[in-house]
N, C-alpha and C positions, 0 to 999 in steps of 0.2 A: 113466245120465244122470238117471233121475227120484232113485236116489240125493241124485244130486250136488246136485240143486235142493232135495232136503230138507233138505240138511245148510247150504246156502249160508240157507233159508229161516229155520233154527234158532237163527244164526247173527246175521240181521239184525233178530230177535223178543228173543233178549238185549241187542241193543245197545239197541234201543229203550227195555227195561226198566231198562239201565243208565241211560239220558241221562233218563229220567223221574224213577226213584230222585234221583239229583243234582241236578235241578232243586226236588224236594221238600223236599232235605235243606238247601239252600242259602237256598231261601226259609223253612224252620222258625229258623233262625238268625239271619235280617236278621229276621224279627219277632221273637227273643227280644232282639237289638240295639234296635230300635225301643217294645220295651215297655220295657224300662230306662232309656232315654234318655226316655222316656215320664212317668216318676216322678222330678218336678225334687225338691232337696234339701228343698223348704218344701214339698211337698204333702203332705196328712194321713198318708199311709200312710207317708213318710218321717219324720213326725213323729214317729207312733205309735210306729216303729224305735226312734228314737231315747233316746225315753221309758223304753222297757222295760225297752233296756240301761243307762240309768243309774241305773231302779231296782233291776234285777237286782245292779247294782255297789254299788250302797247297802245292799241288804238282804244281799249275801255279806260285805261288807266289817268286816273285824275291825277297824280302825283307819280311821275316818269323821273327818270333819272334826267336829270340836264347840267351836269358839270361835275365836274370832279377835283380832287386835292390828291394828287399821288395813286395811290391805289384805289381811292374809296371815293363811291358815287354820293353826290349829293340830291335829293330828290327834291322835284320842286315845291318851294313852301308855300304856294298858291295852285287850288283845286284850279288844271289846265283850260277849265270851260269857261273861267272866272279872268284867267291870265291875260293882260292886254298886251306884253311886250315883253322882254329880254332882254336886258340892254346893258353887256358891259363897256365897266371904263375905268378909267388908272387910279390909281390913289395913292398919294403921296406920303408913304409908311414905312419903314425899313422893315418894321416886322410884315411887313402882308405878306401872305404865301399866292401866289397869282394862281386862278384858275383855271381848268382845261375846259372851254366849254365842249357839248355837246350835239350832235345837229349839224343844220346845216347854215351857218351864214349868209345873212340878206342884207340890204341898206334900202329895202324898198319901205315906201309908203303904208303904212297900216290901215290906213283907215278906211279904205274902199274894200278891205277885204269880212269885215262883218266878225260873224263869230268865230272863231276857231284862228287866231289869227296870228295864235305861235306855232299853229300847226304847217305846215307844207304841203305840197301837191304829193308828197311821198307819205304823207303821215309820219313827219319826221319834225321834232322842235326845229323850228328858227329862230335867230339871234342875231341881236344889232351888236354893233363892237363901236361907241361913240368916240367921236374926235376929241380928244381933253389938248390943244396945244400948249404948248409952252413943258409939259410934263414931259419927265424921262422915265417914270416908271410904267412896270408893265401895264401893257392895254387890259389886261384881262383882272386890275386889283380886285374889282368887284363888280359885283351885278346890283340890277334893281329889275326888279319882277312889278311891273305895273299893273292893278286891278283897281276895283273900284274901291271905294273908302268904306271900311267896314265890314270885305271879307275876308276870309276865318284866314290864320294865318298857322300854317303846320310845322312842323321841326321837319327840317331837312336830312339831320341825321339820327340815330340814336346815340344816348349817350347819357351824361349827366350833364342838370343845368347849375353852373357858378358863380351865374349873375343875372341880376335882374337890377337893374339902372335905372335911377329916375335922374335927368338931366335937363339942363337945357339948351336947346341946339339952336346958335348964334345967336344965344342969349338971352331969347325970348320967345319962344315954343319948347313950350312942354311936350319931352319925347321920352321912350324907353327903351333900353336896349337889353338885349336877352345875350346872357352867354352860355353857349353849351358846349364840354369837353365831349370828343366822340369817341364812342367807343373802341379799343383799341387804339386809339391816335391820341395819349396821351401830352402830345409835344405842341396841338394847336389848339386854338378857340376858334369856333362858327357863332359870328356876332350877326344876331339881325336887328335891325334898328329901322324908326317910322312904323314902331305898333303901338297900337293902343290895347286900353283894355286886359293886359295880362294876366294868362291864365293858370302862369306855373310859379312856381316859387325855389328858391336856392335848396339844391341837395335832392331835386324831383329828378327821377329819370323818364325820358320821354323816348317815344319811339319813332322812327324816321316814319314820314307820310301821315301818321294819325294822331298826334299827341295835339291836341290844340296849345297854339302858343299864346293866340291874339290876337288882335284884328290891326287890317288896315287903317292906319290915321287918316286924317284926313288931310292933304295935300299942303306943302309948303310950299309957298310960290318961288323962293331962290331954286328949289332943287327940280320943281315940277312941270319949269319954261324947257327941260333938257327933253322932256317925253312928251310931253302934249302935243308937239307942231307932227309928234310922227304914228301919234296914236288917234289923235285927234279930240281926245277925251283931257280931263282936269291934270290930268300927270299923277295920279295916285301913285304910291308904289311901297315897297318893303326892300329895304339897303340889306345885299349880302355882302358879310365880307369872313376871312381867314387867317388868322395871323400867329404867329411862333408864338407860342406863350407853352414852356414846359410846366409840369405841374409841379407844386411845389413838393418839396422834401420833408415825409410824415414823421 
């Protein structure tokens, strides 16, 4: 008998410790519910979140945005660790749509500064804006993204491509130029030219930041004396440019 009441006693000391447990575990989880719902989308500490990860997405990011045409960002066609400069300047075109660049503007010296050398003290692109005299059109007609000869060169925007150009540039270098309508912005073309090796063909849609276009040629000495003296390296580079070109009538 005294058995039996020990075992019945042992019995109703585990339940106990059951329904207590449960009660604990139940209320540790409506507070982790209530602390979350605690932290609306605008309070600082959501803020701060928010922040970090899009600088963290800035500072990892090989292909950043760095300039724009109206509404829409252009991302850079050269992977940023590969990038040796930035460098816009005028082009004398009626149809060019001039650029907004991005960053922060420098006219400093490159070449003492090593790898990372479109980046800034902020983690911010920097960009040259070169002297063209004698020209009236805008400073910003185009860019040239300088790296070395041979890497990978990416589509800046999505869209569809319209042309693929074999040419020859002042007559005696063999060059090719890519055209891509972008998406939604039926009314321009994004032309890169000084690639080699072409990877797309007409009526390919490609996607901004990953689509391989091509690679870097190898340097033309009339166009490559403008970047060398400030990057210190051959002047490689891949020509961007923008210009009104509606699409035709189907």
């Amino acid at each position: 008998m005294v058995v039996r009441r020990q075992r019945l006693a042992a019995a109703c000391l585990i339940l106990v410790i059951l329904v207590v447990t449960g009660v604990w575990v139940a209320g540790a989880r409506a507070g982790s519910r209530t602390s979350q719902a605690a932290t609306p989308a605008g309070s600082p500490r959501s803020q701060a979140s928010a922040v970090d990860t899009a600088l963290n997405g800035k500072l990892g990011d090989e292909s950043p945005a760095f300039c724009r045409i109206e509404n829409k960002n252009l991302l850079l066609p050269i992977a940023a660790s590969q990038a040796t400069i930035i460098a816009y300047h005028s082009l004398d075109d009626e149809l060019i749509v001039p650029l907004t660049p991005l960053g922060k503007r420098t006219d400093g010296n490159l070449v003492a500064r090593g790898i990372n050398r479109i980046l800034s003290d902020e983690a911010s692109l920097t960009y040259h804006v070169l002297s063209c005299q004698g020209r009236t059109a805008a400073q910003t007609g185009a860019v040239d993204v300088g790296a070395p000869a041979g890497a990978t060169v990416v589509s800046p925007v999505s869209g569809e491509v319209t042309g693929v150009k074999y040419y020859r540039l002042y007559g005696k270098y063999d060059d090719v130029q890519i055209d891509i309508r972008p998406k939604g912005a039926s009314d321009v073309l994004v032309s890169l030219l000084l690639v080699s090796d072409p990877r797309v063909s007409i009526g390919d849609s490609v996607e901004a930041g990953k689509t391989v276009l091509g690679t870097v040629r190898s340097p033309i000495q009339e166009l490559a004396k403008r970047l060398a003296p400030i990057t210190g390296e051959d002047g490689a580079h891949v020509h961007l440019q923008v210009t009104q070109s509606p699409s035709p009538i189907e």
